[in-house]
C-alpha positions as CSV (number, residue, x, y, z in Angstrom):
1,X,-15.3,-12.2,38.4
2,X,-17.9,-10.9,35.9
3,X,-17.4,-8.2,33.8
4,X,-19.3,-5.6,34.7
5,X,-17.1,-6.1,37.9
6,X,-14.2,-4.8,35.7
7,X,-15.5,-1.2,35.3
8,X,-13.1,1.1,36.3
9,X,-12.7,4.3,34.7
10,X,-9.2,6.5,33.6
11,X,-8.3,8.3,36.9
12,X,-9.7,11.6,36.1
13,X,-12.0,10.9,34.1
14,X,-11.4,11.4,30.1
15,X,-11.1,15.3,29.3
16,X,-9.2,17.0,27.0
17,X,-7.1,18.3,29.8
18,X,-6.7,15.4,31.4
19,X,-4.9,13.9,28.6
20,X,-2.3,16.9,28.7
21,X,-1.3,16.3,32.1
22,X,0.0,13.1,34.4
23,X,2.4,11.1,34.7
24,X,5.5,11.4,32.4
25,X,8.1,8.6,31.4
26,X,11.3,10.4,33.1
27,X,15.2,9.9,32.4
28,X,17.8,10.6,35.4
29,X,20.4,13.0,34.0
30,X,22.6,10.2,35.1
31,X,21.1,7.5,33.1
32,X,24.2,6.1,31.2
33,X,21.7,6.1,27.8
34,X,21.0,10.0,28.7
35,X,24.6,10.9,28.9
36,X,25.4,9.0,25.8
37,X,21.9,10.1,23.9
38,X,22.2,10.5,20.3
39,X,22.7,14.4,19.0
40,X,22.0,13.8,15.1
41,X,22.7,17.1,13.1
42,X,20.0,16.7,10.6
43,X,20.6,20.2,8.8
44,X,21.6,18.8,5.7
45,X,20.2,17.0,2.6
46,X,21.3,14.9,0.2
47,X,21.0,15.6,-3.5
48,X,22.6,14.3,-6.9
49,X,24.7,12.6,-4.9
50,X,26.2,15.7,-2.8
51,X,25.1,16.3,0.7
52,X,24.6,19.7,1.1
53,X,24.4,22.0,4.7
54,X,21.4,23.5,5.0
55,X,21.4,26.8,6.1
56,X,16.7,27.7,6.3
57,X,14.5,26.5,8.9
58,X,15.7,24.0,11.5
59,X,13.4,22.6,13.3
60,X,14.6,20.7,16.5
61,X,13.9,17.2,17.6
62,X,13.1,16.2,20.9
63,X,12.2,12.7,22.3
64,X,8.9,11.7,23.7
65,X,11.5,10.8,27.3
66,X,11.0,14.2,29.9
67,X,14.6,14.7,31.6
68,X,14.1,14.5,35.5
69,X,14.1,17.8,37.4
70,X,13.0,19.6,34.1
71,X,9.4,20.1,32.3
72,X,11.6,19.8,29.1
73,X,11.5,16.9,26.4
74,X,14.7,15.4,25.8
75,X,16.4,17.3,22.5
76,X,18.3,14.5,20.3
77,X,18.7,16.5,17.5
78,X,17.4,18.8,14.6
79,X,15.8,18.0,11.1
80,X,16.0,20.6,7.8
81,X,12.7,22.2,7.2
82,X,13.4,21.6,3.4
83,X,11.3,23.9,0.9
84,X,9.8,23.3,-2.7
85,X,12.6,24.6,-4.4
86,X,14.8,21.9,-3.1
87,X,12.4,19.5,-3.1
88,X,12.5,20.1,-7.1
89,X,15.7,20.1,-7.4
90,X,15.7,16.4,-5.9
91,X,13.2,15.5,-8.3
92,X,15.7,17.3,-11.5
93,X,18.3,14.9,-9.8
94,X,16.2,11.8,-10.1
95,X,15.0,12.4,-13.4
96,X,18.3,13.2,-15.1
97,X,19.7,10.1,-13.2
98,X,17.0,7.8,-14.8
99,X,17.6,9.6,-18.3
100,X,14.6,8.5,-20.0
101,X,15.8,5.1,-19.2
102,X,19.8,5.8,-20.6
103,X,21.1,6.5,-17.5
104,X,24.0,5.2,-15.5
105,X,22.1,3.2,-13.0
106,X,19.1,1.9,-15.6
107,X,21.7,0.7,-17.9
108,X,24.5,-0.8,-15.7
109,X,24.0,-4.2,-15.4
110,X,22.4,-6.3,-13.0
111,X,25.4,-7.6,-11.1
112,X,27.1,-4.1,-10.6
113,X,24.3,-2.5,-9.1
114,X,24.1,-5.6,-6.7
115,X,27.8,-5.0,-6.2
116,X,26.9,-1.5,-5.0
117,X,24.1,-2.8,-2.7
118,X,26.4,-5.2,-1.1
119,X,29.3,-2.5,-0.3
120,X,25.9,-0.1,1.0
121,X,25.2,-3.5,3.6
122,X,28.6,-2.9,4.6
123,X,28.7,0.6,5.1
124,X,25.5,0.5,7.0
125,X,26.7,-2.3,9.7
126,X,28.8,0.2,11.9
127,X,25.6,2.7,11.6
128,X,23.5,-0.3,13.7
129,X,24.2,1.4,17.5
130,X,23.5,4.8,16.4
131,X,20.1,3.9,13.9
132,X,19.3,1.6,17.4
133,X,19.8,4.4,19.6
134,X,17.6,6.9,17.7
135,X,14.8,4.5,17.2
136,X,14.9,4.1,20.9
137,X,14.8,7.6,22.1
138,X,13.2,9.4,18.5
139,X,10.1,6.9,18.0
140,X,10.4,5.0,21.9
141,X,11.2,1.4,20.1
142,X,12.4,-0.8,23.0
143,X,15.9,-1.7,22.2
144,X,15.0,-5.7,21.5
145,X,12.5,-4.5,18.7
146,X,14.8,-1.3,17.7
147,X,17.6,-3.8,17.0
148,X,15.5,-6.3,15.3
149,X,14.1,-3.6,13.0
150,X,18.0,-2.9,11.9
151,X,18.7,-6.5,12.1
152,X,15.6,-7.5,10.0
153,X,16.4,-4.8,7.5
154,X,19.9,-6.2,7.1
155,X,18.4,-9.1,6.0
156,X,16.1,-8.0,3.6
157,X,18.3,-6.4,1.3
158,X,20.5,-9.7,1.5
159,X,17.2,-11.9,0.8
160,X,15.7,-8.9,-2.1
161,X,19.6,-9.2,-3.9
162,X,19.4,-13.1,-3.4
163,X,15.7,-12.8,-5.0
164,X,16.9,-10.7,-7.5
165,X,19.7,-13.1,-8.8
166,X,17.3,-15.9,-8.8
167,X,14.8,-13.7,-10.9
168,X,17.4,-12.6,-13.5
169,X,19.1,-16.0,-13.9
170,X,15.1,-17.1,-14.4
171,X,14.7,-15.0,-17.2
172,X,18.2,-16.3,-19.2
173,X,16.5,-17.7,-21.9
174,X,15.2,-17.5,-25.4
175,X,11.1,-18.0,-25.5
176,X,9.8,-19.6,-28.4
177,X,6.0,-19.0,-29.1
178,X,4.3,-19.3,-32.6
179,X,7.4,-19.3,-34.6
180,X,8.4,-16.0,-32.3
181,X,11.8,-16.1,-30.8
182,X,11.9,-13.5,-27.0
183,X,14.3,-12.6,-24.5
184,X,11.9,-11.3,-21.4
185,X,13.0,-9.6,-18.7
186,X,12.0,-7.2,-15.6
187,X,13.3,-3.9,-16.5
188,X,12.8,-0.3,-14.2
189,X,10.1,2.0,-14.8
190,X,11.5,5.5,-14.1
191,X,11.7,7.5,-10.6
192,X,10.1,6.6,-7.8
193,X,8.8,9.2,-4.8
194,X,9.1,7.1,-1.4
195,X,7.4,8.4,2.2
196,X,8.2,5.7,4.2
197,X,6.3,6.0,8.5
198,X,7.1,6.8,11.6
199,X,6.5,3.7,13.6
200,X,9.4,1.7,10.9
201,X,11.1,4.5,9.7
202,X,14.2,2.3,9.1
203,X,12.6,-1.2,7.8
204,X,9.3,0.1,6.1
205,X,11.2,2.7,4.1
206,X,13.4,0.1,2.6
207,X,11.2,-2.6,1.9
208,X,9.8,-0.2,-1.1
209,X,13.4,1.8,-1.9
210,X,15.7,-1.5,-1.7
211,X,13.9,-3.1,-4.5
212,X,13.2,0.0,-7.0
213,X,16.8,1.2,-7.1
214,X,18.1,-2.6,-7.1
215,X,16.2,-3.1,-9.8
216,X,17.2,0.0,-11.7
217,X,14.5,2.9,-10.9
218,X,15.7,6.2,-8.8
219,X,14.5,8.1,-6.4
220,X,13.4,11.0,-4.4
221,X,12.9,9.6,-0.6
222,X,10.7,12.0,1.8
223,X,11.8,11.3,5.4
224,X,8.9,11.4,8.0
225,X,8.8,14.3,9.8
226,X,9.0,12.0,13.0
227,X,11.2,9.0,12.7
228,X,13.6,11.0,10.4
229,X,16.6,11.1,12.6
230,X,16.9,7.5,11.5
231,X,18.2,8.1,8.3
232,X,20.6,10.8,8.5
233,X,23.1,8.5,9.7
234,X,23.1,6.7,6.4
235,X,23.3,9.6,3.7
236,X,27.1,9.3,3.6
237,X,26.8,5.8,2.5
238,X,24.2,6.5,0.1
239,X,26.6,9.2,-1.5
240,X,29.7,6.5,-1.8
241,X,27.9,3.5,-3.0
242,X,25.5,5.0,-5.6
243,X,26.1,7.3,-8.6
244,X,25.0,10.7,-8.5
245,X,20.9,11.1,-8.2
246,X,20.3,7.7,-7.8
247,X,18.7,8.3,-4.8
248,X,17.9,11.8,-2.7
249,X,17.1,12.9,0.4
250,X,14.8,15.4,1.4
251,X,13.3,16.6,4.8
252,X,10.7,18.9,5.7
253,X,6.6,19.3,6.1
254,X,5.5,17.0,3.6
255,X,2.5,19.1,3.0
256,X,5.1,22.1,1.1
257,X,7.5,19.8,-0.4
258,X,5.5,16.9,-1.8
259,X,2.4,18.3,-3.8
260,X,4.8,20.1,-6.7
261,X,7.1,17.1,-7.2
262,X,3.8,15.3,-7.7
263,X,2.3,17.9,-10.0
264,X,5.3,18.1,-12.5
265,X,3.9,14.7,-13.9
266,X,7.6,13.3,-13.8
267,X,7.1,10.9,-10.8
268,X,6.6,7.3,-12.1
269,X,6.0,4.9,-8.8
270,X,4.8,6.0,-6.2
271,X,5.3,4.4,-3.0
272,X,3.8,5.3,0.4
273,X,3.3,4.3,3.7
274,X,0.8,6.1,5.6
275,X,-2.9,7.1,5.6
276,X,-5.2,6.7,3.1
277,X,-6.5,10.8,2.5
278,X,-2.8,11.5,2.8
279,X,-2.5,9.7,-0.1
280,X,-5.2,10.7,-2.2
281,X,-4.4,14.0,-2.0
282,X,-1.0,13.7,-3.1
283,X,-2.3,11.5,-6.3
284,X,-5.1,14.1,-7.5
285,X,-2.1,16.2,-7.8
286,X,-0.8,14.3,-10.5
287,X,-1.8,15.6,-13.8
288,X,-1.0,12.2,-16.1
289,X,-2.7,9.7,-13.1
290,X,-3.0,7.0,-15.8
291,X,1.2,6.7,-15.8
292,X,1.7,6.3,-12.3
293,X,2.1,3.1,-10.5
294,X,1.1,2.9,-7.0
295,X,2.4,1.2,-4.2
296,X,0.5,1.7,-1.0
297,X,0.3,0.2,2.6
298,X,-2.4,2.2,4.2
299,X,-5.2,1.9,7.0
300,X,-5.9,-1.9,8.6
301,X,-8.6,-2.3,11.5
302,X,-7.6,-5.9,11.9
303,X,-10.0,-7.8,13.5
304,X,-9.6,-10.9,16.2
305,X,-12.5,-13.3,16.4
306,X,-12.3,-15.5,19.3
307,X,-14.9,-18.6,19.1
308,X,-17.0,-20.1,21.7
309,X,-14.1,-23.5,21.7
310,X,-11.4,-20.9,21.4
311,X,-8.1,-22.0,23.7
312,X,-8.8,-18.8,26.2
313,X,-5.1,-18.6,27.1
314,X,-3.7,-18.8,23.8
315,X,-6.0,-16.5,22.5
316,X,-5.7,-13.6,25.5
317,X,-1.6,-14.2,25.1
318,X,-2.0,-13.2,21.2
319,X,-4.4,-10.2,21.7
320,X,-2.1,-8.9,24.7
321,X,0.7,-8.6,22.0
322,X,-0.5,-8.2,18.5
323,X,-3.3,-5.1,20.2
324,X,-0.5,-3.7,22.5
325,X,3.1,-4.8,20.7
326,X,5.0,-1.3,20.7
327,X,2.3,0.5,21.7
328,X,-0.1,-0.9,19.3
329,X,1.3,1.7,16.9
330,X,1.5,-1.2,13.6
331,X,-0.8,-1.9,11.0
332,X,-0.4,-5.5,11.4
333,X,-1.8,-4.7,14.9
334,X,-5.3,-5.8,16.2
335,X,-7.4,-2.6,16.1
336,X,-11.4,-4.9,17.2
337,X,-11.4,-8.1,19.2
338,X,-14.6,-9.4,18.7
339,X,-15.2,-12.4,21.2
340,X,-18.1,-14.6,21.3
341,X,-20.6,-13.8,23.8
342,X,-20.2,-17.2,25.5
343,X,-16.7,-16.5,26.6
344,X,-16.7,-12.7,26.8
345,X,-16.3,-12.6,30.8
346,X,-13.6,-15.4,31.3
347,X,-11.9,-14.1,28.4
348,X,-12.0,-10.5,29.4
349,X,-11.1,-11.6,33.3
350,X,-8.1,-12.9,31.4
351,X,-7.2,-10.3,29.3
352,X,-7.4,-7.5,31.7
353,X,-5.7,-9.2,34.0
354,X,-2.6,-9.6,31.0
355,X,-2.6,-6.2,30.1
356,X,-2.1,-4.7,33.7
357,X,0.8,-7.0,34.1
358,X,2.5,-5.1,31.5
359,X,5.4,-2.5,32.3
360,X,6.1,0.9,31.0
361,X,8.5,2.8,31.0
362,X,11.7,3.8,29.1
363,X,13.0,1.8,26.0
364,X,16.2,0.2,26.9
365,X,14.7,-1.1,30.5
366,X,14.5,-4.4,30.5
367,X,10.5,-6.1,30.5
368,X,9.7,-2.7,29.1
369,X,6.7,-3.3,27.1
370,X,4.7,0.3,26.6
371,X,6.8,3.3,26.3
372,X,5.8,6.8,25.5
373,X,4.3,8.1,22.2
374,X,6.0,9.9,19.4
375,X,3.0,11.5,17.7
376,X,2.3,15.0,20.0
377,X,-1.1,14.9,19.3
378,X,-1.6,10.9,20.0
379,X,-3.1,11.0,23.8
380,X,-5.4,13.8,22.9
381,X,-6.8,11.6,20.5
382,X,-6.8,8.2,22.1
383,X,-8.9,10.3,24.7
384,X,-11.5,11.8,22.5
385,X,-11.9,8.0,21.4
386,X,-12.9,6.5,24.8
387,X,-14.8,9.7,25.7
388,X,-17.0,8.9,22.5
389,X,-17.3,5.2,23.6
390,X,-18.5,6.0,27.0
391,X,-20.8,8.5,25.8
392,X,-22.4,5.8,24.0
393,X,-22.6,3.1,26.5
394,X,-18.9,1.4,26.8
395,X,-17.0,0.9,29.8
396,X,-13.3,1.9,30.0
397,X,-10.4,-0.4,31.5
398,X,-7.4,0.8,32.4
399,X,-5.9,-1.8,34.8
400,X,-2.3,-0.4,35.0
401,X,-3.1,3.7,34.1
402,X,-1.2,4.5,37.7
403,X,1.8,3.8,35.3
404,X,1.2,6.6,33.5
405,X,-1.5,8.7,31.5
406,X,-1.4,12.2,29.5
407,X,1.8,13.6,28.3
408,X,3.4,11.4,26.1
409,X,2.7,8.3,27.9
410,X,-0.6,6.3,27.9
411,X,-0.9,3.2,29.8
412,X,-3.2,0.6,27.5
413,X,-7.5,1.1,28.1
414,X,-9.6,-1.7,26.9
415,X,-13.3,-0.2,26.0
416,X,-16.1,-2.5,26.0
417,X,-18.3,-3.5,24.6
418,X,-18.1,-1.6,21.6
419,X,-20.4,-1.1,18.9
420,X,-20.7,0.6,15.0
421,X,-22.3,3.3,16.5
422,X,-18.9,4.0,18.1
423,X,-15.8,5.9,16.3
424,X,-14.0,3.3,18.0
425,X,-14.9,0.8,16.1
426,X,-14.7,2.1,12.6
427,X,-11.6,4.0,12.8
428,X,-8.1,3.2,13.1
429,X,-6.3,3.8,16.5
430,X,-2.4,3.0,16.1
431,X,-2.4,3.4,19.6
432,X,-2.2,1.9,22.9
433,X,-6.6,1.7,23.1
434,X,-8.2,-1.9,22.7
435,X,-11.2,-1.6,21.7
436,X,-13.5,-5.1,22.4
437,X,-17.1,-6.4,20.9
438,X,-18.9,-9.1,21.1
439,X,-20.7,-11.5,18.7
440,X,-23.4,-14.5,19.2
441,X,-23.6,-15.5,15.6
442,X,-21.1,-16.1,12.5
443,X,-23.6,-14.0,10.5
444,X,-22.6,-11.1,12.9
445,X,-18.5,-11.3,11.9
446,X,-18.9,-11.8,8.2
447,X,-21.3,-9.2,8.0
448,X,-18.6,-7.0,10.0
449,X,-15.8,-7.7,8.3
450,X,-17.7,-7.7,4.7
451,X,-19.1,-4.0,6.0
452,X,-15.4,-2.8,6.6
453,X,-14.0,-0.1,5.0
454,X,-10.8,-1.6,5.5
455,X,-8.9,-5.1,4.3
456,X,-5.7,-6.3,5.6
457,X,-5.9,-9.2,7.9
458,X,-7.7,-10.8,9.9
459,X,-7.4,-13.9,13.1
460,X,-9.7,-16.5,14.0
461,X,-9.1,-18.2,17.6
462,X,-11.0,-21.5,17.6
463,X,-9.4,-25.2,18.9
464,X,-11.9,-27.6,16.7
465,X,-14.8,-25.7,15.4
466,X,-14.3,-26.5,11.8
467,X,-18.3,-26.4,11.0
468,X,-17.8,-22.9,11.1
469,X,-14.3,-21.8,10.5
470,X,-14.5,-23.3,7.1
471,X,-17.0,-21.2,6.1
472,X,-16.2,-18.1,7.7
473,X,-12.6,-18.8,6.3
474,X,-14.2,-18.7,2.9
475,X,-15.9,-15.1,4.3
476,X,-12.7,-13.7,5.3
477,X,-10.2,-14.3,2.3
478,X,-12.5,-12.6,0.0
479,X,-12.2,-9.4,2.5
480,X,-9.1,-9.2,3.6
481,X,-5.4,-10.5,2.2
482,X,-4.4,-12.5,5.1
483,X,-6.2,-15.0,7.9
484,X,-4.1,-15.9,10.9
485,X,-5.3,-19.0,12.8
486,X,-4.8,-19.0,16.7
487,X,-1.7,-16.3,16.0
488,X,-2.0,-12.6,15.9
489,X,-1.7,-10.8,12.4
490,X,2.0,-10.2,11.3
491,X,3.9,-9.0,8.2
492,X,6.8,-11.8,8.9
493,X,8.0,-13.8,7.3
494,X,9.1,-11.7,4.2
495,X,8.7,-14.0,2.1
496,X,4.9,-14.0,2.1
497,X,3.0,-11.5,0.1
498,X,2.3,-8.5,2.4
499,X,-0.8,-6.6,0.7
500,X,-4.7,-5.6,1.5
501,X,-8.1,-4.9,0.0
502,X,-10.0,-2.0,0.2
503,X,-8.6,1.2,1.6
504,X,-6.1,-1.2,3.2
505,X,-3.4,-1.2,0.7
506,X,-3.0,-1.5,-3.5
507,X,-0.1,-3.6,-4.7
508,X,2.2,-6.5,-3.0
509,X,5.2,-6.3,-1.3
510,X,7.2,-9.7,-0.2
511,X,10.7,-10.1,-0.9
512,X,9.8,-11.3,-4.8
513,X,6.8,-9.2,-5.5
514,X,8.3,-6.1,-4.3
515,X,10.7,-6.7,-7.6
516,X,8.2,-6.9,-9.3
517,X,6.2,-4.3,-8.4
518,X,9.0,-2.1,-8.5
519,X,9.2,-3.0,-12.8
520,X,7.6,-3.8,-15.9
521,X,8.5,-6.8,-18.2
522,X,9.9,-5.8,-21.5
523,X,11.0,-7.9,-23.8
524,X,13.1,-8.5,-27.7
525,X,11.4,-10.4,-30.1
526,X,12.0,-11.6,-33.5
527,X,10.8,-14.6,-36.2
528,X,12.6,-18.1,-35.7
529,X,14.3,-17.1,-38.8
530,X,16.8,-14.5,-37.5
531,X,17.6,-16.3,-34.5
532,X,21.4,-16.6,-35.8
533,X,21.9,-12.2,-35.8
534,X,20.3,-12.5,-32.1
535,X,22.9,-15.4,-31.3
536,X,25.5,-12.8,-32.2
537,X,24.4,-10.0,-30.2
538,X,24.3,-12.1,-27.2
539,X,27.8,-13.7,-28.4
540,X,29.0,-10.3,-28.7
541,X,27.7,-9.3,-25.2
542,X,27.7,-6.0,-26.2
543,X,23.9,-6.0,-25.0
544,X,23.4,-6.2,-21.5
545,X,19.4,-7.1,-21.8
546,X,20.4,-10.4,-24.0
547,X,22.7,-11.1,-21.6
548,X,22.5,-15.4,-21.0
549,X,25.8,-15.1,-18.3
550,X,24.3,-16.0,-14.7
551,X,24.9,-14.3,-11.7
């Protein structure tokens, strides 16, 4: 079967229309998972430690499931429109918690704010059906990967306190240098503004708020306007386990509540998840830019390169599921497979035949693979994408689109072959559209992946071709942050550095580095000779910072 063979476009055709009408992902009003569907009342905040009704704009929260019989979207709930005012006052809270560094949290030791970690872990664990439940029906998570991403997040505040104990214990020691006696440790920077995503609302969030506050820092977290269900659940535990301002919650367009917390100047980290001119436009709002640290995971367009010797099953079982894994809504996801032309038609005989063996349909079916979108204005633009590519000479795939297409569902399309010319190509998808080039020379994919605006990761499918995947190894590291050989690209396991180049991402997060990040290294000094006065003030224990007593 040759691939021009494979041609067969969306049912329709592409229009805008089309892709605001077919066939929706329905739940029976007798579904046991409809009649016990989560109803989160999210018309409250939380702030200096108080969770507060709120009483303004509501706006209601409906899941991207249709009910059967109906034209209506499942409601599961309603988020607070919060405004600037409150949004300041979150920021007030944070600030006064941090204290210009004298505050309750900064200055409690190391082990009690661990100890209030550990009883938040604890608190959380009978939240894990509810938090599942929402990310299945808010976001469309299939319930193996919706308990995972609880699971997973469990264990990354055990492994970032473990990691934290290790790093403090590290530090317990006197430094001599040049006749200079120092105690040097990680200490917090100030108050941190977090925006954690829609697609990991639960794990992403935390994998930048778990290690600031651990470490001593406070914050004001933004919850995404989709995906925020997912944290309501946990602001009671938040309010029991941490002192007052410590951390805050606030809900709303992000648009009206973020730009005057970020012109006040008072933010010190900023972490965020999200898209690059999101970002920028939020930092030119800062008046003191030179004082604030960053901490951002942005675009990717990761790139597959299957070789001419490349094992054709391996490599079209990793494609099928780092391109299409929950929709391929990740950035670790394969945005451009880029196959050699020598293998182009077995490998896209393969592939196509892979992706219309997946299912769709609701989240907690079992085999599920592709569910519908969260993002209202996703399939509109998935279709202006292949529209463009066709327009320009690509031909569209969509081997299983009787399974669904418009509303919120869209069944996967693989375009091919694409080229620069095509927006395809060059921008980021986060969506269920594979987009598939080809290459003849190794000069082709460095210059490619040198020419990319973006730098996360990268694989390389190849059984024995080390002539050239040394080399293009070489190419690859220098561009993006991560190579993956014969395996898709993936953020597991924490323990790695997770980071990027380019418009990909600035600073690291793994279980370690994200400490790190999250705090600057101070330290207390003095000449050999009045090592016997800082004997007694660590005798004395009266100072927490020359503190030798492991944890």
């Amino acid at each position: 079967l040759r691939t021009r063979r494979l041609v067969k476009e969306m049912p329709a055709g592409v229009s805008k229309q089309h892709s605001l009408e077919g066939k929706k992902i329905l739940v029976k009003q007798d579904d046991p998972e409809y009649i016990n569907r989560p109803n989160i009342d999210g018309a409250k905040y939380m702030i200096n430690g108080e969770i507060r009704k709120w009483d303004g704009a509501i706006q209601t929260v409906y899941s991207p499931i249709f009910l059967e019989g109906t034209e209506e979207k499942v409601q599961i709930g309603c988020q607070a429109r919060l405004t600037p005012k409150e949004s300041l006052e979150a920021l007030d809270a944070a600030v006064a918690a941090w204290g210009n560094g004298a505050g309750e949290w900064p200055q409690m030791s190391l082990s009690s704010r661990i100890a209030c970690m550990e009883k938040f872990v604890e608190l959380l664990k009978p939240q894990r059906e509810i938090i599942v439940k929402v990310l299945m029906w808010e976001i469309c998570k299939v319930r193996p990967d919706a308990e995972k991403e609880f699971d997973r997040t469990m264990d990354y505040i055990n492994a970032t306190i473990k990691a934290a104990k290790e790093l403090h214990n590290a530090e317990n020691n006197l430094t001599e240098e040049s006749g200079i006696l120092a105690m040097i440790r990680r200490k917090p920077i100030g108050v941190m503004l977090n925006l954690g995503p829609f697609n990991y609302p639960f794990n992403e969030t935390y994998t930048t708020l778990i290690p600031a506050i651990l470490m001593g820092n406070t914050c004001v977290m933004k919850l995404p306007n989709v995906g925020c269900l997912a944290h309501i659940p946990t602001m009671e535990a938040f309010a029991q386990c941490f002192p007052k301002g410590v951390v805050n919650f606030i809900s709303g367009a992000g648009r009206e509540t973020m730009p005057p917390i970020m012109e006040t100047g008072k933010v010190d980290i900023f972490a965020f998840i999200g898209g690059s001119k999101a970002a920028d436009a939020l930092i030119k709002n800062v008046p003191n830019p030179h004082k604030l640290k960053l901490c951002l995971s942005l675009e990717a367009k990761n790139v597959a390169i299957v070789m001419e010797d490349a094992d054709l099953d391996n490599a079209v079982s990793e494609c099928v599921l780092g391109s299409l894994s929950y929709n391929g809504q990740r950035c670790t996801a394969l945005k451009q497979l880029m196959i050699h032309t020598s293998v182009m038609d077995k490998f896209m005989e393969k592939f196509v035949a892979a992706v219309g063996s997946l299912k769709a349909g609701l989240p907690w079916e079992e085999g599920v693979q592709i569910t519908p979108l969260p993002e209202p204005s996703k399939p509109e633009y998935l279709a202006e994408l292949r529209a463009d590519a066709m327009e320009k000479g690509a031909n569209v795939v969509s081997p299983g689109a009787a399974q669904g297409w418009g509303h919120t569902m869209v069944f996967p399309s693989i375009v091919y072959p694409t080229n620069m010319d095509m927006r395809v190509m060059q921008e980021e998808q986060f969506g269920p559209l594979v987009s598939v080039g080809t290459f003849s020379s190794m000069e082709e994919i460095a210059d490619y992946v040198k020419q990319s605006k973006y730098g996360q990761q990268a694989a390389v499918f190849t059984s024995s071709d080390v002539s050239n995947l040394g080399p293009l190894l070489d190419v690859l590291v220098n561009c993006v942050s991560r190579v993956n050989v014969n395996s898709q690209c993936q953020r597991s396991p924490d323990s790695f550095p997770f980071t990027g180049r380019k418009s990909s991402a600035l600073g690291t997060l793994s279980v370690v580095e994200a400490l790190k990040t999250m705090t600057v290294e101070s330290l207390v000094a003095t000449k050999r000779k009045n090592d016997v006065l800082l004997n007694k003030v660590i005798d004395s224990k009266r100072c927490t910072f020359l503190d030798l007593q492991k944890i």
